[in-house]
C-alpha positions in Angstrom: -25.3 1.4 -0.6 -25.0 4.4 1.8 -23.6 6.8 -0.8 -23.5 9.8 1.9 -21.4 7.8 3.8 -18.9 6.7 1.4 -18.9 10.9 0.0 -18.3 11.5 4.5 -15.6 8.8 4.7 -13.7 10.0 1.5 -10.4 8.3 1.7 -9.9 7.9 5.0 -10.5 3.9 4.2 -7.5 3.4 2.7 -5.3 5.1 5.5 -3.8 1.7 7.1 -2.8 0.5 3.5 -1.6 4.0 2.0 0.3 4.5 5.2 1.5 0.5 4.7 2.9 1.3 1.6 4.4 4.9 2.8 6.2 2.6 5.4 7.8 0.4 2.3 11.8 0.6 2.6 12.9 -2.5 0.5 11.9 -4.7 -2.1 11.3 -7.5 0.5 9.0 -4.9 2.3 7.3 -4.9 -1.1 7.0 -8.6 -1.5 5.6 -8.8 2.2 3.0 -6.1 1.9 2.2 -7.4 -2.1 1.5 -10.9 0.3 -0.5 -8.9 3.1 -3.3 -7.7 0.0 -3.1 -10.9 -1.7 -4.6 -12.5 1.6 -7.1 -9.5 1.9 -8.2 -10.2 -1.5 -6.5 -7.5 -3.5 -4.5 -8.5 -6.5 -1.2 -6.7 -6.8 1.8 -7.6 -9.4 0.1 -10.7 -10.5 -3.8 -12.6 -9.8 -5.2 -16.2 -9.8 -8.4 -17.3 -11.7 -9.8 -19.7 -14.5 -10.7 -18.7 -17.8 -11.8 -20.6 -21.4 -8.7 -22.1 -23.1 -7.9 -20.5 -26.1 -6.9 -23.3 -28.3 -10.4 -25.0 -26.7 -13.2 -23.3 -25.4 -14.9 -26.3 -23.8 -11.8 -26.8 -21.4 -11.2 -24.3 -18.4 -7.8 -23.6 -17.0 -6.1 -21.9 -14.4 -4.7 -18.4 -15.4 -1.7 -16.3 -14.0 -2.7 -13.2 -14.9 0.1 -9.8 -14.5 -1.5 -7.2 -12.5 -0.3 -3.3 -13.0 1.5 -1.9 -10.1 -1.7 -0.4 -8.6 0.7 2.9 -7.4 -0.7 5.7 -7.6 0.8 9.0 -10.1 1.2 12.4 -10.0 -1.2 12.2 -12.6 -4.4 10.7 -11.3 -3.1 11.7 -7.3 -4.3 15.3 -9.2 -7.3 14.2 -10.6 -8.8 12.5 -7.6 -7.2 14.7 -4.7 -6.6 18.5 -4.0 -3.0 19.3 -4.6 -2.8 21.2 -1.7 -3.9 18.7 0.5 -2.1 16.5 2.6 -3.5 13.6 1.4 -2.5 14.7 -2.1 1.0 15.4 -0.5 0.8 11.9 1.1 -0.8 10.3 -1.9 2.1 11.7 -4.6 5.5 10.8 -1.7 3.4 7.1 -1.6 3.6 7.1 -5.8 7.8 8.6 -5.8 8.4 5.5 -3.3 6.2 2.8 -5.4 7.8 4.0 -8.4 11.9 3.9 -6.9 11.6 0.2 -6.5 
């Protein structure tokens, strides 16, 4: 792993999905771009796997597991990014919108 890189690159990764949920007017805009991540791999509001059976362990089952929103919050948008930034500013407008719906 190319640690400088990653440390060079910063955020700039996420942009196309941080500016895909910036661009999120409805809830069917949510439901589209929650099916948009879900085909990249990303589980949002709710993920597929297998697991053990409770009631028995020998048998393995499908699960339906509920996912949590994955918006960012004021809270850790402070922790992980300057304030002053725009990418902070960007970051905590993305979390207002995630959290209106």
């Amino acid at each position: 792993m190319d640690e400088s890189a990653i440390e060079k690159a910063g955020a700039k990764p996420l942009d196309h999905d941080l500016k895909s949920i910036a661009a999120l007017k409805s809830k069917g805009d949510l439901a589209k771009e929650a099916m948009r991540l879900h085909r990249e791999g990303t589980d949002v509001l709710f993920s597929f796997g297998s697991g053990s059976d409770f009631k028995n362990a020998s048998q393995i089952i499908a699960e339906v597991d509920q996912e949590d929103l994955a918006c960012p919050t004021a809270i850790t948008t402070s922790r992980t990014m300057p304030s002053r930034s725009n990418s902070g500013r960007s970051m905590y407008s993305t979390s207002r919108k995630c959290s209106s719906y």
